[in-house]
C-alpha positions as CSV (number, residue, x, y, z in Angstrom):
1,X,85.3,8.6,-54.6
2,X,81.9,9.7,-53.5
3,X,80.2,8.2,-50.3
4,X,76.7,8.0,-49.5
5,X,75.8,7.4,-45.6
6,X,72.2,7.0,-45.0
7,X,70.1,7.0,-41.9
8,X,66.6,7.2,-40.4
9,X,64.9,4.0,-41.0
10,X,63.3,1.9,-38.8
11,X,60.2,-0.3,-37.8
12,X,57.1,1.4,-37.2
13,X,53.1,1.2,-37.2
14,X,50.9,1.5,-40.4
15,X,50.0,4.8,-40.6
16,X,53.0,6.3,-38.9
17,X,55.7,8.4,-39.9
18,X,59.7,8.4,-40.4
19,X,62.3,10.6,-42.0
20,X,65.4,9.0,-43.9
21,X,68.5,11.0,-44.4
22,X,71.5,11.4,-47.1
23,X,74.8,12.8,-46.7
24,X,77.3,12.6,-49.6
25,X,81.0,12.9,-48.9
26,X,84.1,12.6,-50.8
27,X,84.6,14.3,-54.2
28,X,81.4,15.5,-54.9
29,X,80.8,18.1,-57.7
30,X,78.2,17.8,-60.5
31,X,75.5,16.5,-58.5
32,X,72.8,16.1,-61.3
33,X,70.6,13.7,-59.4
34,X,69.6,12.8,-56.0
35,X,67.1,10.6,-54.1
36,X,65.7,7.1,-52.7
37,X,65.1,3.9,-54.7
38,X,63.8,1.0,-52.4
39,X,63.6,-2.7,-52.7
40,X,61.2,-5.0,-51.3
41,X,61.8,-8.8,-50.2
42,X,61.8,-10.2,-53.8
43,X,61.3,-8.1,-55.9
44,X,62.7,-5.3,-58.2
45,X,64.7,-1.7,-57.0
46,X,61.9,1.1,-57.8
47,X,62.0,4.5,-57.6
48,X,60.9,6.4,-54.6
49,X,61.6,9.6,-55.3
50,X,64.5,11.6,-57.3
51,X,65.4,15.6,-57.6
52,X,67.0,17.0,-60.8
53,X,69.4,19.6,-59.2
54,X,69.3,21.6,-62.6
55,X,66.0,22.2,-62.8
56,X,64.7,21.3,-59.5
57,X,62.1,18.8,-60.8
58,X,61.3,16.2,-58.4
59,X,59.8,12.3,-60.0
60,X,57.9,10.8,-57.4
61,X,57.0,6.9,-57.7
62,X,53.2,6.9,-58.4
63,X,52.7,4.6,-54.9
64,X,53.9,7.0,-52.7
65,X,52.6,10.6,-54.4
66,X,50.9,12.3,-52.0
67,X,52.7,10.4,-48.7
68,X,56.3,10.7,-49.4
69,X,58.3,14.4,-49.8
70,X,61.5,14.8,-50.7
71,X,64.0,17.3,-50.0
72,X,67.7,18.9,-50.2
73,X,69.3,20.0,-47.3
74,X,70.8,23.1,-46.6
75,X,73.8,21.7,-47.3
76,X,73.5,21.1,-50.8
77,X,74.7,17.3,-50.8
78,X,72.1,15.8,-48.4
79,X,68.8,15.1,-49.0
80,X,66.1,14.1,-47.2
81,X,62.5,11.4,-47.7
82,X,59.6,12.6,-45.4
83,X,57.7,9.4,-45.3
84,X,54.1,10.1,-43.6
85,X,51.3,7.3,-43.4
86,X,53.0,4.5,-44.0
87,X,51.6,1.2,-44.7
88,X,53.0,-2.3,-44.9
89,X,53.4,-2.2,-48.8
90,X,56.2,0.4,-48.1
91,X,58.4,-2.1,-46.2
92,X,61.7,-2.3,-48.2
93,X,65.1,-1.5,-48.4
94,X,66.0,1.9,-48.9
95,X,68.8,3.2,-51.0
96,X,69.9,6.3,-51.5
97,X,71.6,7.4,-55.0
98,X,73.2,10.5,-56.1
99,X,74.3,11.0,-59.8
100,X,77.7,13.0,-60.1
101,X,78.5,13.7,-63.2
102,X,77.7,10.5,-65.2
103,X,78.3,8.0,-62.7
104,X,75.6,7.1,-60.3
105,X,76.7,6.1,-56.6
106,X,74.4,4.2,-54.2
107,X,74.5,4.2,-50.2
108,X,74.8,0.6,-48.4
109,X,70.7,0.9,-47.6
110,X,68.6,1.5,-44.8
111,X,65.8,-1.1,-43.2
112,X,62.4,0.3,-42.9
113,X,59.8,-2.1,-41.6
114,X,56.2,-1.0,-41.2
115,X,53.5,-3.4,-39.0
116,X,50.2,-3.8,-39.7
């Protein structure tokens, strides 16, 4: 059982900045993914952002290159989504998903709202 508890999200201003956090608990070995997906109202689950753990690669989505950084935590099962100049566009749900071994596990999602 692995457990994902995410937190950090929020409403704030167009141009403003927040930082989402990860933490995975449970039986977690084999990490071989981790990072944020996000949903907007109606439509699809997109990538934000994902790390490879093997090779340290990080995929960014290509509407938040440049804005958006994402990071591992000292303790290697957290991770972390710098999220600087936001704009409305990025108001979504936000999920974070960690691949152990073969099986990918998803937090419950975290609100972040940003105001024009």
């Amino acid at each position: 059982q692995v457990q994902l508890v995410e937190s950090g999200g929020g409403l704030v201003q167009a141009g403003g900045s927040l930082r989402l956090s990860c933490a995975a608990s449970g039986t977690v070995y084999d990490i071989r993914q981790m990072g944020w997906y996000r949903q907007p109202p109606g439509k699809e689950r997109e990538l934000v952002a994902t790390l490879w753990t093997d090779i340290g690669s990080i995929d960014y989505g290509s509407s938040v290159k440049g804005r958006f950084t994402l990071s591992r935590g000292s303790v290697k099962n957290t991770v972390y989504l710098q999220m600087n100049n936001l704009q409305p566009e990025d108001s979504a749900l936000y999920y974070c998903a960690f691949v152990v071994g073969y099986t990918t596990h998803w937090g419950q999602g975290t609100q972040v709202t940003v105001s024009s």
